[in-house]
C-alpha positions as CSV (number, residue, x, y, z in Angstrom):
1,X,8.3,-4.4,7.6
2,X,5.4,-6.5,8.9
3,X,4.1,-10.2,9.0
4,X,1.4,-11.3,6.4
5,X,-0.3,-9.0,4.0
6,X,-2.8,-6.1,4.4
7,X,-6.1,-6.3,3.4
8,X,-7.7,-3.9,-0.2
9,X,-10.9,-3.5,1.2
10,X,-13.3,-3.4,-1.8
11,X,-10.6,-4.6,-4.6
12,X,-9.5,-7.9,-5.7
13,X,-6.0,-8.4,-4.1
14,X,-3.8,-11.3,-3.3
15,X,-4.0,-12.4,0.4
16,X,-1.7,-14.8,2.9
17,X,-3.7,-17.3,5.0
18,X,-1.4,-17.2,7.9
19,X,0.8,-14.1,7.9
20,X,4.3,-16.1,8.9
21,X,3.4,-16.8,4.8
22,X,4.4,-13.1,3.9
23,X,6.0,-9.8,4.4
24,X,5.4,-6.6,3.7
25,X,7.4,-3.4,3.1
26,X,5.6,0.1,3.6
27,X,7.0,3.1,2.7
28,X,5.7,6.5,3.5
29,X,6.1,9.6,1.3
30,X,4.6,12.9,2.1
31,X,3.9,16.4,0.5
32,X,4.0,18.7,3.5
33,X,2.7,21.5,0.7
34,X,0.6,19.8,-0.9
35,X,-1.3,18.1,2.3
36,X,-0.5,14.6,0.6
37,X,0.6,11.5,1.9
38,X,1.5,8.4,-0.6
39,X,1.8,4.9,1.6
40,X,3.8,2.2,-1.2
41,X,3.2,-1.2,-0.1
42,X,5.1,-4.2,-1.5
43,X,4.4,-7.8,0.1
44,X,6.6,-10.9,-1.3
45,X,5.6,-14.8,-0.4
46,X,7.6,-17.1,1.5
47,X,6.7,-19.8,-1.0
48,X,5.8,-18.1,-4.0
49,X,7.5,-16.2,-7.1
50,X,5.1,-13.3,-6.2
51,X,5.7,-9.4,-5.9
52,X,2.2,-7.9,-4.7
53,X,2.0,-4.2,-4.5
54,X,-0.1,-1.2,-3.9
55,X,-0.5,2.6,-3.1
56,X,-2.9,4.2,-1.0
57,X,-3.3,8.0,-1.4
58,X,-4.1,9.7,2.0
59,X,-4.9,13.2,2.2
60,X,-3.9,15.3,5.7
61,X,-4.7,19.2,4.5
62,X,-7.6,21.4,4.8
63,X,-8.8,20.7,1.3
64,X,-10.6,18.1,-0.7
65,X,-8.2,16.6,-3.1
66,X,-9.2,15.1,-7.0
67,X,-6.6,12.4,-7.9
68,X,-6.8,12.1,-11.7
69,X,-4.3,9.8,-12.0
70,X,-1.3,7.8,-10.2
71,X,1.4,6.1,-12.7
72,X,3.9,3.9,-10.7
């Protein structure tokens, strides 16, 4: 859990101004056979009826990886 709210470079995304404005949760989830790492992030506001969240799709093996598709 960390103060404020990470940036999306190149997408549209939410944002806090000052980060004591917002939290986020990461969560980190890994394929060890696959070479895959998934990173959930979920921010809330201190001041706003807001749930922001994202994924970001890292890969750590030897290959190149296509993602097709990701469905939450």
């Amino acid at each position: 859990i960390q103060r404020g709210k990470p940036e999306l470079p190149g997408l549209p995304a939410t944002y806090a101004e000052q980060d004591e404005e917002a939290c986020t949760l990461e969560l980190y989830l890994e394929d060890p056979v696959a070479g895959m790492e998934l990173v959930l992030l979920y921010t809330i506001y201190e001041e706003l009826p807001v749930l922001a969240r994202s994924a970001r799709f890292i890969c750590r093996g030897p290959e190149t990886v296509c993602l097709e598709r990701a469905m939450s």
